[in-house]
C-alpha positions in Angstrom: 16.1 -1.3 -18.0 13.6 -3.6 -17.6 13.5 -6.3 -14.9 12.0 -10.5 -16.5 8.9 -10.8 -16.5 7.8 -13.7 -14.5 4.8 -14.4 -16.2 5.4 -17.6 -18.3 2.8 -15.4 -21.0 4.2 -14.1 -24.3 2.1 -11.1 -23.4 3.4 -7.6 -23.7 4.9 -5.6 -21.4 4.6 -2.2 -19.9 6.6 0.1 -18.1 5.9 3.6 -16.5 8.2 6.0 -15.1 7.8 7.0 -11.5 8.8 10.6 -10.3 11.6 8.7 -7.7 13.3 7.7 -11.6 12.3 3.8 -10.8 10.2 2.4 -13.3 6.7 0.2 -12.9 6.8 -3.2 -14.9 3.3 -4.5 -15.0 3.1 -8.1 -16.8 -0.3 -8.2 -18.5 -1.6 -6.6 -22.1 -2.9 -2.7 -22.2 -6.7 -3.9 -21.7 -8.1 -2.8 -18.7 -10.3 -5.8 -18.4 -7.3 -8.2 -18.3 -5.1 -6.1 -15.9 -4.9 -7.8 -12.6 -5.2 -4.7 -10.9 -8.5 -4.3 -12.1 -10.1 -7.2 -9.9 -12.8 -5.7 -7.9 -12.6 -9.3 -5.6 -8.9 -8.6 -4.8 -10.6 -8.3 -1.2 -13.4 -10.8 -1.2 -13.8 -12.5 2.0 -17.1 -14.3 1.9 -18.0 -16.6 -0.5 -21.6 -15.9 -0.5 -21.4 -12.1 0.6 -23.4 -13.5 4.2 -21.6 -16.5 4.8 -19.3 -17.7 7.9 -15.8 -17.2 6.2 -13.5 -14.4 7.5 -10.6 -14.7 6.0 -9.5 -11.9 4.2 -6.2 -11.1 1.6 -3.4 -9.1 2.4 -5.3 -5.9 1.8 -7.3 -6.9 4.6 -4.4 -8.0 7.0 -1.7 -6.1 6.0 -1.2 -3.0 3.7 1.6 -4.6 1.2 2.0 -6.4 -2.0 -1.3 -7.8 -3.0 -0.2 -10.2 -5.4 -0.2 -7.6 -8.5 2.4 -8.4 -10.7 4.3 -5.2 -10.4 7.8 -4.7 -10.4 10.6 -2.2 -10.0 13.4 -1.8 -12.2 16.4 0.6 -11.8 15.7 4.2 -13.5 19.6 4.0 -13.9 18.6 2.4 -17.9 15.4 3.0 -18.4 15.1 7.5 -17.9 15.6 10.1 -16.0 12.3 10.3 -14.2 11.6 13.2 -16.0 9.0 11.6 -18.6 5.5 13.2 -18.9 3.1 10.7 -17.8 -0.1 10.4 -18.9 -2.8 11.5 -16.0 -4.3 8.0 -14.9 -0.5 6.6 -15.4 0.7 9.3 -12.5 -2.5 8.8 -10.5 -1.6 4.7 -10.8 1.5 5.0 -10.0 0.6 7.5 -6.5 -1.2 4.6 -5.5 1.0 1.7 -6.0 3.5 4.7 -4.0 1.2 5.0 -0.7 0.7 1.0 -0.8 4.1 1.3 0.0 4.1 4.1 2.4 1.4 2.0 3.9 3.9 -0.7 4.9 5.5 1.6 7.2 3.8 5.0 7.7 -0.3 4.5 8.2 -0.9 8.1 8.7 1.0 9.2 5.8 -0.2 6.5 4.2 -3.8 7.7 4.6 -2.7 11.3 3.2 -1.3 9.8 -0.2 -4.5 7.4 -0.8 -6.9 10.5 -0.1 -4.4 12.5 -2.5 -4.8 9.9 -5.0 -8.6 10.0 -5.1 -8.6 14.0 -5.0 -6.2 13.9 -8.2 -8.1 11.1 -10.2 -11.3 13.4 -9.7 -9.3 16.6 -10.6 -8.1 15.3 -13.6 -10.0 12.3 -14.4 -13.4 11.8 -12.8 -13.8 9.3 -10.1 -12.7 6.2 -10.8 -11.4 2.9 -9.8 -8.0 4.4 -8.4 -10.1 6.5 -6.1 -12.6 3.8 -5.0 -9.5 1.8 -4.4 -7.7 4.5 -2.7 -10.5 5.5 -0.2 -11.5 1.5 0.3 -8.0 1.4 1.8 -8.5 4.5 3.9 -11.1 3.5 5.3 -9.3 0.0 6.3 -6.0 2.1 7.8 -8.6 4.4 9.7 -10.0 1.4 11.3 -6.4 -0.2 12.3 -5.7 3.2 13.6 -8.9 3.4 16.0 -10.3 6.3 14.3 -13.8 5.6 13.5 -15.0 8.9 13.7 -12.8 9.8 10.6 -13.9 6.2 9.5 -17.2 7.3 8.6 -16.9 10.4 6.7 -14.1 8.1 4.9 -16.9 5.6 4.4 -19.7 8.2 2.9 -17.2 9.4 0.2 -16.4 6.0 -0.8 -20.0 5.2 -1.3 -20.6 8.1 -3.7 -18.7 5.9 -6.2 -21.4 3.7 -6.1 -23.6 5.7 -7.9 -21.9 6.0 -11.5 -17.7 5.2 -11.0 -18.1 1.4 -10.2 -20.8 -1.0 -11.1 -23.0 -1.9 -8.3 -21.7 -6.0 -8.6 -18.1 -4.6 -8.2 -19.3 -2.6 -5.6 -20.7 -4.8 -3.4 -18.0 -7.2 -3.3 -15.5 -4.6 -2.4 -17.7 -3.5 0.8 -18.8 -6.6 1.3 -14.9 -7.4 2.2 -14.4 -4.0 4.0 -17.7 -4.2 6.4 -16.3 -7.7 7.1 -12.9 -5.7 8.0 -14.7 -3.4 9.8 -16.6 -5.7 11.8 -15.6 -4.9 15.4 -15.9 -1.4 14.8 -18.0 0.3 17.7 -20.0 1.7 14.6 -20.3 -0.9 12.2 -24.2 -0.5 12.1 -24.0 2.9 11.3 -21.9 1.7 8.0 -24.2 -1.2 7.3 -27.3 1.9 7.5 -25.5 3.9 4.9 -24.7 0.8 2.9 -28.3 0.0 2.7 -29.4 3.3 1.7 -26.7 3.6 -1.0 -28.0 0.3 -3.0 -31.3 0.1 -1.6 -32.9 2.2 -4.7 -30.6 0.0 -6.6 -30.8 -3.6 -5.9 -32.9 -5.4 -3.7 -31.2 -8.8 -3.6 -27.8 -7.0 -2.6 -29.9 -5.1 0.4 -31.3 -8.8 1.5 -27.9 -9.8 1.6 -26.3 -6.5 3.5 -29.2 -6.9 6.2 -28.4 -11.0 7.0 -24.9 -10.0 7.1 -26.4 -7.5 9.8 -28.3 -9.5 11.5 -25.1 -12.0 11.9 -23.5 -9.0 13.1 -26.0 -7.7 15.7 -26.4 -11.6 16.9 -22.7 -12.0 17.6 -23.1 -8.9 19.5 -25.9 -9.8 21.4 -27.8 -6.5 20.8 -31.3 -8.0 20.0 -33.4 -5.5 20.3 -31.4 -4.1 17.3 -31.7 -8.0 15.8 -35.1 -8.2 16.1 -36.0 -5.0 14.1 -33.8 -5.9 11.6 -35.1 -9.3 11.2 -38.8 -7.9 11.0 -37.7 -5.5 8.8 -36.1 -8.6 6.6 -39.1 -10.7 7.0 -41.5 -8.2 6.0 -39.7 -8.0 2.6 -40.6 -12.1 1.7 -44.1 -11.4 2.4 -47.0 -11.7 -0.1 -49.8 -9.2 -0.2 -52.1 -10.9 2.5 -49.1 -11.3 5.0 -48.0 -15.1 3.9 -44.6 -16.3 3.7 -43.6 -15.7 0.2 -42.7 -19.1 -1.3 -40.5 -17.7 -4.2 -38.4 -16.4 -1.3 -37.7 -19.9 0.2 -34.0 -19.3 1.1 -33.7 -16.1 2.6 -37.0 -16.9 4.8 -35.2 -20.1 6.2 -32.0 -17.5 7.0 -34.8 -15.5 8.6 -36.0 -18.3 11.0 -32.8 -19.6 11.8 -31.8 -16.3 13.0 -34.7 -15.3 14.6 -34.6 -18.9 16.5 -31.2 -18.3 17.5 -32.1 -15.5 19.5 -35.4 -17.5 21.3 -32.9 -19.8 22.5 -30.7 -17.0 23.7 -33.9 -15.9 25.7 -35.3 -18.9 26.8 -38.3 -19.0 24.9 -40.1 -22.2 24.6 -43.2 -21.3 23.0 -41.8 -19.1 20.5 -39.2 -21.8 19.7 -42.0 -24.0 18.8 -43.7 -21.6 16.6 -40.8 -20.5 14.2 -40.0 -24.3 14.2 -43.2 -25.6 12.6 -43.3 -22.1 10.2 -39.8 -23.2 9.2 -40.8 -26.8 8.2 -43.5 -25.6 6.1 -41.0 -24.2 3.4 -40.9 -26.8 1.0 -39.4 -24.5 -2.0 -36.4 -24.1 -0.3 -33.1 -25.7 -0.4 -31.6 -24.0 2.8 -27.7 -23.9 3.5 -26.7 -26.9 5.5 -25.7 -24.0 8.3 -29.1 -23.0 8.6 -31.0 -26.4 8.4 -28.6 -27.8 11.2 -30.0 -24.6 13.5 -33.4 -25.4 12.7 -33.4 -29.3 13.5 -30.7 -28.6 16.4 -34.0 -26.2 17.6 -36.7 -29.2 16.4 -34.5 -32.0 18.4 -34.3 -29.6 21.9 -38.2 -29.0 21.1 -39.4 -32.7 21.1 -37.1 -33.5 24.2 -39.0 -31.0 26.4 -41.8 -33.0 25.0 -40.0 -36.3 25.9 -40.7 -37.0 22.1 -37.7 -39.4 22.0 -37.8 -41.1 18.8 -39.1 -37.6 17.2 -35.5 -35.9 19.2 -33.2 -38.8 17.9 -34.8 -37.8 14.2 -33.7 -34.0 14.4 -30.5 -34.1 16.4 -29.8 -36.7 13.7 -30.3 -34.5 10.6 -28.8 -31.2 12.8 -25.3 -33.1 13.0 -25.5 -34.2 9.1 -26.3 -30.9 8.5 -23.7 -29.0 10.9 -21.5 -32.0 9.5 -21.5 -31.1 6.5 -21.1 -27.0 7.2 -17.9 -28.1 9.4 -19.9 -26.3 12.0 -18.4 -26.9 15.9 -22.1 -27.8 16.8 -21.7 -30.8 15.3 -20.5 -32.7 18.5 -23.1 -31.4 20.4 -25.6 -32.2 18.6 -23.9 -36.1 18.3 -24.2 -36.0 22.1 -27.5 -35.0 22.1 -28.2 -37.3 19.6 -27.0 -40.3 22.0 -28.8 -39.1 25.0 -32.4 -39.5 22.8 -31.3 -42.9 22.0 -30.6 -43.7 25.4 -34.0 -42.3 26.3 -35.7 -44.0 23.8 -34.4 -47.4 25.0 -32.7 -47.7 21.1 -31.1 -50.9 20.4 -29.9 -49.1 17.3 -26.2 -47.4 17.6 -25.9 -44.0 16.6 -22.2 -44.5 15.8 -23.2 -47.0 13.2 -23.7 -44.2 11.0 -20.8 -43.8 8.6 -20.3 -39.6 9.6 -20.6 -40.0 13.2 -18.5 -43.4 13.3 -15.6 -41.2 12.4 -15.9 -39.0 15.9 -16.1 -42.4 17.9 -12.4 -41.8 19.2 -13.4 -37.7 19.3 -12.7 -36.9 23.3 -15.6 -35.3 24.1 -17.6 -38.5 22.6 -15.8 -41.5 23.8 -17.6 -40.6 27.2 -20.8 -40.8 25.7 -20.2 -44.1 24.2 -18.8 -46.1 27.7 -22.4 -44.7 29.4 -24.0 -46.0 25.7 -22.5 -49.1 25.6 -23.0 -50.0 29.9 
């Protein structure tokens, strides 16, 4: 028997016997491009593939349903169980079984996902069930604390990258697993063997593995390992005779933000000031808000060593628009800052006149700021 759809779709139905006599109801027509289990962003975390998002889908923080539109009905009316399935039905169907298994039973979860990518290669070739399979393995492994098994896991799944997936579905699908992964005491080992899977492939998706990287390696604090990678990076949006390549406007800015993010981590002044003024002389650029508001916050502490006032006022003004508008927490610091230059500079202008910082007037960590503004 079959269980309703709940699809409101006049589309067709189909059903596939499972060994247990249950039967599989997937809502959806037979073409593989419109099944919903064949959406390589099922996992996608960041929008941008190096952005600040983290939040993941169920495959990333749990190991049930993920919104497929798969149902069971009894096998009491629709067979025995003893069909003969067709080979990617059987493999589909072992997979659907360990996301189950999964629920309850990581370890003999892991078994029936690696069992499921040995059988689509043995009777297939390596395909999507696998990738899917060993992309999950690789996620249990790392709930489990076993990193070690983690990165032969890991190696496997990036064979697929070579002919079974296309590279655009396979960087969204690690893009969302090395997010997973991300406290993992190796995770720079797996961004290394990322990088040398695509980077014969696709230079713009190695640009974007290395920033995510480098946001990695910052939030660790291991800059040593930051700063090669970032030289590394730069040297890539070079021209010929060693100028910053103008064509590569964006991902330069990324580079200067990080690479003054970690001179401020190490107190240094001079080198602050140089990456500042290289950073303002990309014009052809149209930088993420993120990134501008690093640069100005940088620009605004810059000028106030320099007791530059009015210059300090102007780029702690443009870092809050900018972390503003990112809905970055540097926002209020930056507003703070932003009253202390016009205190300095003996303003009769009031920074909370401004229509985006009037609305933190009541914000507790400014109101404080105000009384001393307004004595």
């Amino acid at each position: 028997g079959f269980v309703p759809s709940d699809s409101s779709s006049a589309r067709p139905e189909l059903a596939r016997a499972t060994t247990d006599g249950r039967r599989w109801l997937r809502t959806g027509g037979g073409n593989m491009a419109d099944d919903d289990d064949f959406n390589w962003d099922e996992d996608a975390g960041d929008d941008d593939g190096f952005g600040d998002d983290t939040g993941f889908d169920e495959d990333d923080t749990g190991f049930g349903d993920d919104g497929d539109d798969n149902f069971y009905a009894d096998g009491d009316e629709g067979g025995d169980g003893d069909e003969s399935l067709e080979p990617e039905v059987e493999v589909e169907n072992a997979y659907y079984a360990a996301k189950d298994t999964a629920e309850d039973d990581a370890a003999a979860a892991i078994a029936e996902f690696k069992k499921v990518a040995d059988d689509e290669k043995a009777n297939l070739q390596p395909g999507k069930w696998g990738f899917k399979s060993l992309k999950r393995v690789c996620k249990l492994q790392h709930t489990l604390g076993k990193h070690d098994e983690l990165l032969g896991t890991f190696e496997r799944l990036l064979t697929y990258t070579k002919s079974a997936v296309t590279m655009n579905e396979s960087e969204k699908a690690l893009n969302s697993l090395l997010d997973f992964v991300a406290d993992a005491p190796n995770i720079t080992t797996l961004y290394d063997m990322t990088l040398d899977a695509f980077r014969e492939k696709n230079e713009k998706a190695c640009l974007r593995l290395e920033l995510k990287l480098a946001k990695v390696l910052f939030a660790r604090r291991d800059f040593d390992a930051l700063n090669k990678t970032l030289a590394r990076l730069h040297a890539t949006c070079k021209l010929a005779d060693g100028a910053d390549d103008p064509a590569k406007g964006s991902q330069l800015m990324e580079i200067y933000a990080f690479k003054i993010q970690v001179a401020t981590e190490l107190d240094q002044p001079k080198e602050l000031k140089q990456l500042y003024t290289r950073a303002l002389k990309i014009k052809a650029a149209i930088p993420a808000p993120r990134t501008q508001g690093i640069i100005r916050e940088c620009g605004g502490k810059m000028w106030m060593r320099a007791k530059q006032w009015q210059k300090a006022y102007e780029d702690f003004f443009d870092a809050f628009k900018n972390y503003d508008e990112a809905g970055s927490p540097r926002r209020l610091a930056c507003l703070k800052y932003l009253v202390l230059a016009s205190m300095l500079m003996g303003s009769d202008i009031n920074p909370f006149e401004e229509t985006r910082a009037k609305s933190y007037k009541s914000n507790d960590e400014i109101v404080c700021m105000i009384s001393v503004l307004d004595a």
